[in-house]
C-alpha positions as CSV (number, residue, x, y, z in Angstrom):
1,X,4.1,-11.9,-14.2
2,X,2.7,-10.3,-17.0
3,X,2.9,-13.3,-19.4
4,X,0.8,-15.0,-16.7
5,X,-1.8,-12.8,-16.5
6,X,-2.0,-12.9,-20.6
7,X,-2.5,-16.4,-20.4
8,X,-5.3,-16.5,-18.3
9,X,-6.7,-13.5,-19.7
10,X,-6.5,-10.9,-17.0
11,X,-5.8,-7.8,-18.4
12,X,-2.8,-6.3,-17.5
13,X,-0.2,-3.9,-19.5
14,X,0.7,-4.9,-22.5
15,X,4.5,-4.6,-23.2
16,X,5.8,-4.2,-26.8
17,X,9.5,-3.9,-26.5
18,X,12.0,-3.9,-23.6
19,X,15.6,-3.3,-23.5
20,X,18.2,-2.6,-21.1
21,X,21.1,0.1,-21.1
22,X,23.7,0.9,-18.4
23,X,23.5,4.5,-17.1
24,X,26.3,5.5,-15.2
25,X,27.2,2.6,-12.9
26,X,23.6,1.5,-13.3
27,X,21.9,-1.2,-15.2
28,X,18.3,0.6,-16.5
29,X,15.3,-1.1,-18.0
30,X,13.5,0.5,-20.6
31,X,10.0,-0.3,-22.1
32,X,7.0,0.5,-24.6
33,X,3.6,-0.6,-23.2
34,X,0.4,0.1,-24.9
35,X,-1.7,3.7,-24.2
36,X,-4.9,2.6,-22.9
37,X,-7.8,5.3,-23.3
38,X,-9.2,7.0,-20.3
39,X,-7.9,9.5,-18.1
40,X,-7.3,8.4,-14.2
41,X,-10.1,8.4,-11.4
42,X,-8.5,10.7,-9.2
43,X,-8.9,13.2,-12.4
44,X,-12.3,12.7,-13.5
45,X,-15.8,14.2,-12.1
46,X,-17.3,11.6,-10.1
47,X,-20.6,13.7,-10.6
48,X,-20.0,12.7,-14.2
49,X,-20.4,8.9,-14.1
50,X,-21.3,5.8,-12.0
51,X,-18.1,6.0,-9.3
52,X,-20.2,2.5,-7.7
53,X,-20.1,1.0,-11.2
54,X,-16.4,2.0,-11.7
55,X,-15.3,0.2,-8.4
56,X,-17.5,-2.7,-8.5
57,X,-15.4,-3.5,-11.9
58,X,-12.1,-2.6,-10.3
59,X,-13.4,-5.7,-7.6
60,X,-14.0,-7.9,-10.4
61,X,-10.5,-7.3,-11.7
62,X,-8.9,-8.0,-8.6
63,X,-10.8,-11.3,-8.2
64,X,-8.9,-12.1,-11.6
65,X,-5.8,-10.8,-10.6
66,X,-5.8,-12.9,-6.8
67,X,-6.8,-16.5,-8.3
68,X,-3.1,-16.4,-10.1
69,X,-1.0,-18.4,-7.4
70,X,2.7,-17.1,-6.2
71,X,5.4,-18.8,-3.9
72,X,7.5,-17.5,-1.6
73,X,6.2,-13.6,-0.2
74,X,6.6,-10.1,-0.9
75,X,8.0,-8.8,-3.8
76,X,8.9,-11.4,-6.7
77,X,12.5,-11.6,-8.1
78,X,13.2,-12.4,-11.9
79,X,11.6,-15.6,-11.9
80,X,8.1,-14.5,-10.3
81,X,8.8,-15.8,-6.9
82,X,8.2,-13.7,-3.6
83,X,12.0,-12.5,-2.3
84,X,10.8,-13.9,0.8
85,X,10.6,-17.6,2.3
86,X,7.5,-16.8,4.4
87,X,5.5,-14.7,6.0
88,X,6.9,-15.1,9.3
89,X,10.0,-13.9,7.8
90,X,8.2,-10.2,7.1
91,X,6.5,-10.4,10.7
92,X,10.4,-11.0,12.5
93,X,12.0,-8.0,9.8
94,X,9.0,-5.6,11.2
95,X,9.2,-6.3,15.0
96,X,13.2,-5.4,14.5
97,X,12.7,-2.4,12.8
98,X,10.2,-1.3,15.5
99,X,12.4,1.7,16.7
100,X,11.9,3.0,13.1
101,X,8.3,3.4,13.1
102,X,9.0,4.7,17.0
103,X,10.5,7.7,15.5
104,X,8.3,8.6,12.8
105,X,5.3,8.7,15.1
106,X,7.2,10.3,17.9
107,X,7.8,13.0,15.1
108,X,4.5,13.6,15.7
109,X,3.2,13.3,19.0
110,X,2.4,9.5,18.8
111,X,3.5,7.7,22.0
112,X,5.6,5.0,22.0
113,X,3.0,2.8,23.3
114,X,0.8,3.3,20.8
115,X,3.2,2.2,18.1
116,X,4.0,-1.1,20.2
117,X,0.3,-1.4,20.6
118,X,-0.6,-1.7,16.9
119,X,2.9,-3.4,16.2
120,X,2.0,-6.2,18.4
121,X,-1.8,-6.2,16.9
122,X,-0.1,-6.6,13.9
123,X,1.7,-9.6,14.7
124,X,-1.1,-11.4,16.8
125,X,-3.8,-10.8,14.4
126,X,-1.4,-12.3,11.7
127,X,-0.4,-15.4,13.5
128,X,-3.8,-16.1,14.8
129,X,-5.3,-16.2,10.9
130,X,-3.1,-16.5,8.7
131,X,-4.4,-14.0,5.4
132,X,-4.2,-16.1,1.8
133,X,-1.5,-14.8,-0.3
134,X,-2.0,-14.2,-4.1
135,X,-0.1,-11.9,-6.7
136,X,-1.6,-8.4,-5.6
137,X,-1.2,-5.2,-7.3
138,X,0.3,-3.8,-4.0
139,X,0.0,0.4,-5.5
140,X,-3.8,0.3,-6.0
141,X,-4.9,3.8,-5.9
142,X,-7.2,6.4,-8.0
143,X,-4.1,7.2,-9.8
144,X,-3.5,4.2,-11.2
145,X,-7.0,3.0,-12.4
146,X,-8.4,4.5,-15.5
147,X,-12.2,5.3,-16.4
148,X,-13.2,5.7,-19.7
149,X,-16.7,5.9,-21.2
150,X,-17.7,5.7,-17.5
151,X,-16.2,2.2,-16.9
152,X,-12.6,1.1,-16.1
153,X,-10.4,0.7,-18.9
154,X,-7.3,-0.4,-17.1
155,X,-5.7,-0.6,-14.1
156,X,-2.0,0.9,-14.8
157,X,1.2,0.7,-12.8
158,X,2.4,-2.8,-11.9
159,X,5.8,-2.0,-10.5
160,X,4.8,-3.0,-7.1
161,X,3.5,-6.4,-7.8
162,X,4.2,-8.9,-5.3
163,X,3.0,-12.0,-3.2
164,X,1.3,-10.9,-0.2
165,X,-2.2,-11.0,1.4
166,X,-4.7,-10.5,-1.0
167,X,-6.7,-8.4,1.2
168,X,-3.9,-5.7,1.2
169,X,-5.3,-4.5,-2.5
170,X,-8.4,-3.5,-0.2
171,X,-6.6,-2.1,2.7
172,X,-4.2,0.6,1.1
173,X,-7.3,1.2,-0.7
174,X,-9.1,2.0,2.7
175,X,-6.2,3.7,4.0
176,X,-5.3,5.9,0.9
177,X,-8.9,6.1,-0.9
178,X,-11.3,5.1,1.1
179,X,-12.7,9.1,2.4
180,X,-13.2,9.4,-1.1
181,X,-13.9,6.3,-3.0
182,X,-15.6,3.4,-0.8
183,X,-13.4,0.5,-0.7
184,X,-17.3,-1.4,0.0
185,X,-17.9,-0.8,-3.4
186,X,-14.6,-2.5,-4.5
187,X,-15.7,-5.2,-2.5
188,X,-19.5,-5.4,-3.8
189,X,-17.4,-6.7,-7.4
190,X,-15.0,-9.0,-5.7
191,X,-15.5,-12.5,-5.5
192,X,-14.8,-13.9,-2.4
193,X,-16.9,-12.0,0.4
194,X,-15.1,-14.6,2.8
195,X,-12.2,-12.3,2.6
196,X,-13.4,-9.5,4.7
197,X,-15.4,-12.0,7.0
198,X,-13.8,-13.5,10.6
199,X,-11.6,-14.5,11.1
200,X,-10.1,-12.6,8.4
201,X,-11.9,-9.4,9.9
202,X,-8.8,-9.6,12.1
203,X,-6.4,-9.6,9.3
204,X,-7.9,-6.8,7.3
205,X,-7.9,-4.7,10.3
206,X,-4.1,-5.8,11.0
207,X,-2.9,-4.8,7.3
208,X,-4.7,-1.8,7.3
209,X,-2.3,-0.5,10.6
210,X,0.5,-1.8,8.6
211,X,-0.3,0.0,5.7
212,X,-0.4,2.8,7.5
213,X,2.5,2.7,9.5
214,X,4.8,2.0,6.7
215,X,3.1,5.4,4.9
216,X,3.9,7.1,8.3
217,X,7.7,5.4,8.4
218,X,8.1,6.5,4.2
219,X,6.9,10.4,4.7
220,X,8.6,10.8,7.6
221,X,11.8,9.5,6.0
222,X,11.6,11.1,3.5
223,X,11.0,14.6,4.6
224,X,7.4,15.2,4.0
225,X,5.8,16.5,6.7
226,X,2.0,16.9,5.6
227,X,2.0,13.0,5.0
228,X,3.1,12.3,8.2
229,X,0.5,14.0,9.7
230,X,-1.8,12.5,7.5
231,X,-1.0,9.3,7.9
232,X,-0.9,10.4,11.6
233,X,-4.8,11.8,11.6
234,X,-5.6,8.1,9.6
235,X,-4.0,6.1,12.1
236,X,-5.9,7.6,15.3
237,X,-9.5,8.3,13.4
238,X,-12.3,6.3,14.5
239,X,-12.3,4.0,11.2
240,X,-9.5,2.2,12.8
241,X,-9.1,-0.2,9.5
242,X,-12.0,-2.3,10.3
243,X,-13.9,-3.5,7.3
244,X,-17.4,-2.3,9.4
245,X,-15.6,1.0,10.7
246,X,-15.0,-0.1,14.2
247,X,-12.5,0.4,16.3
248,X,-11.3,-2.8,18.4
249,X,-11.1,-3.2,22.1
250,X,-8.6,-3.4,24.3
251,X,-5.7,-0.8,24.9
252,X,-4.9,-0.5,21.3
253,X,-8.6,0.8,21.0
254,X,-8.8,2.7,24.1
255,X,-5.7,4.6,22.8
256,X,-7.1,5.7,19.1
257,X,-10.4,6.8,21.2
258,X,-8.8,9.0,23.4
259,X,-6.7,10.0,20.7
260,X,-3.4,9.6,23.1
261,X,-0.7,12.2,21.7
262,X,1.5,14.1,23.2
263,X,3.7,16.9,22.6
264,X,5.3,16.4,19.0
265,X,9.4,16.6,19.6
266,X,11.2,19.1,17.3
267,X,10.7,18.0,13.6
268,X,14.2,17.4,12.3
269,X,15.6,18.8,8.8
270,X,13.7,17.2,5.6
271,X,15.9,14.6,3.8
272,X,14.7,16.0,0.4
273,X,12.9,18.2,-1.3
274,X,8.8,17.5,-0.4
275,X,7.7,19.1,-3.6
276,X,9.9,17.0,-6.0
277,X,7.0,14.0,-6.2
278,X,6.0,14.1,-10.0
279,X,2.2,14.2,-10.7
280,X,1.3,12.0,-8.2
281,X,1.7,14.5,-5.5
282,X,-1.5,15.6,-5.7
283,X,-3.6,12.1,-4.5
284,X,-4.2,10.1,-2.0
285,X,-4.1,11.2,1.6
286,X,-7.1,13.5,1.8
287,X,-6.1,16.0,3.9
288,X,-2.6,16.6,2.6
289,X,-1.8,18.8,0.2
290,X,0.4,16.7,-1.8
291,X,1.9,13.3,-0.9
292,X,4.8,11.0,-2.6
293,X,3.5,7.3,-3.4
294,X,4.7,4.9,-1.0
295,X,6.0,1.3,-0.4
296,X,3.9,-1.6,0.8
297,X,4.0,-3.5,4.4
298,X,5.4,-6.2,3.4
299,X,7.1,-5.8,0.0
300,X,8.9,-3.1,2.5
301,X,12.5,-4.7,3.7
302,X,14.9,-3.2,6.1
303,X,14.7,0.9,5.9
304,X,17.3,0.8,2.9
305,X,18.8,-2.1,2.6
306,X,17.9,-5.1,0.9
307,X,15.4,-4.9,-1.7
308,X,13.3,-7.5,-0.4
309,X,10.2,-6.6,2.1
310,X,8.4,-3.8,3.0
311,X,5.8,-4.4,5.1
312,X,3.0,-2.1,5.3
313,X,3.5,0.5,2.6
314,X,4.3,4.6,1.1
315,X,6.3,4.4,-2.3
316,X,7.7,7.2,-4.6
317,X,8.6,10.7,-4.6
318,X,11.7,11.5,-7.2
319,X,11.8,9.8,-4.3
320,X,14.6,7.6,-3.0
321,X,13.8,3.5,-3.3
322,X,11.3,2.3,-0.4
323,X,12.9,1.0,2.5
324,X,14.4,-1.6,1.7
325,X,12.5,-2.2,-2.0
326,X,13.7,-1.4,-5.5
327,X,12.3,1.0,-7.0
328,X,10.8,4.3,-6.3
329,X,8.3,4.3,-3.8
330,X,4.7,4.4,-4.8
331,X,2.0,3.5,-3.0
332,X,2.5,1.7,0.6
333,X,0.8,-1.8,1.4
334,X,1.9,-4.5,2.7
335,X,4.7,-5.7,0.9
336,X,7.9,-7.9,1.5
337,X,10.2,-7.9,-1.0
């Protein structure tokens, strides 16, 4: 994936030696990439430099990195193919693992019916427009982009690459950043406005929820509280995912209006430590103290088994490997591995 974004000139980290060791029982990869100057936007005064200038070229790099085509869906194997056949094969392994999501919102306060609601949503809004699918990032967040003389100088982190929805850059953006840093501005520098226009209104909205409920699924498994909640507050605020900050009709609408919850069950023990997150801990959902990175929607595969599919997306803490995805969790989208 790498070599192909060399070739067509798409800047993307630069790896000068690889090798692989066995640790334990365990087959490790090791590499050297280049430093790139900068430090990340989460880190840097916005009062010091033009944020809107700073996004609009993260947009134009996105446009560069979506025009390089994939096959299959969700995350790629060896060969730079998605792990999965199609997309309908992500929408059947989320419907299945409904009860999982279930229990993470139950956890806290979120009726049942609201999951099903935006579950369904999900599935409808995907089947009636089907979104393109290009190599995404699949971990874009303020973390991971670097500013440096007040412009980007790199976008970092491409262990989450996969085939997916190209709009899902944007929405985990939304989702994660978007309180913060406008995901409009990202837009302003993209290329194809079409994107976030209907029908693909309708898609955005739908990868949005799924980002968000595999973020609520991740924290929840692993232990940390605060990003539940977040991810809870996200979920139910008036935004709703929409691309123009509406919230749709129907009962899927009526429920984040009236803000249905009811009373939270009693929290069961944390899997993990919730400090143990690295430096990333700090970012992402405003209004949380600290939060692990997460998995994407569709990269996201069965809670821990195969590594193939998540679909939505939280990602990392010393974390254990997304549901169902390789790696350490890191920042949740929609993802199918």
């Amino acid at each position: 994936m790498i070599g192909e974004c060399a070739s067509r000139g798409v800047r993307a980290p630069r790896v000068h030696a690889l090798r692989r060791v066995d640790v334990g029982s365990e087959r490790r990869s090791i590499s050297v990439m280049e430093k790139l100057p900068g430090e990340r936007l989460c880190d840097v005064n916005p009062d010091q430099f033009d944020v809107r200038r700073v996004l609009g070229e993260v947009g134009a790099w996105l446009t560069e990195l979506h025009s390089i085509p994939v096959q299959g869906f969700g995350y790629l194997d060896g060969y730079g193919v998605g792990k999965r056949a199609s997309m309908d094969d992500w929408l059947a392994g989320l419907t299945t693992e409904a009860h999982a999501f279930e229990e993470a919102g139950r956890s806290v306060g979120l009726e049942v019916a609201t999951i099903r609601g935006w579950l369904s949503e999900i599935v409808d809004s995907f089947r009636a427009a089907p979104p393109r699918v290009s190599l995404i990032h699949n971990d874009l967040l303020a973390n991971h982009v670097l500013v440096h003389d007040g412009h980007l100088s790199g976008i970092i982190d491409f262990g989450e690459v996969a085939a997916e929805p190209a709009a899902s850059d944007f929405a985990k953006w939304d989702f994660s950043e978007g309180e913060r840093f406008p995901v409009e501005w990202i837009r302003a520098g993209y290329g194809d406005p079409s994107l976030f226009e209907a029908p693909n209104d309708r898609t955005y909205r739908a990868l949005w929820l799924a980002n968000g409920l595999w973020r609520l699924r991740w924290y929840y498994e692993t232990g940390f509280q605060p990003g539940v909640e977040a991810g809870r507050d996200r979920l139910l605020s008036n935004r709703g995912g929409s691309p123009v900050g509406m919230v749709t009709d129907g009962p899927v609408g009526a429920a984040q209006r009236e803000v249905v919850v009811g009373k939270p069950p009693r929290r069961r023990p944390a899997r993990r430590n919730p400090t143990a997150f690295g430096d990333e801990a700090d970012i992402v959902l405003r209004g949380s103290s600290a939060r692990p990175s997460e998995p994407s929607p569709a990269s996201r595969g069965d809670a821990r088994g195969d590594r193939g599919g998540r679909a939505g997306r939280p990602a990392r803490p010393a974390p254990p490997p997304r549901r169902g995805s390789r790696r350490r969790p890191r920042g949740r989208g929609p993802s199918t591995a």
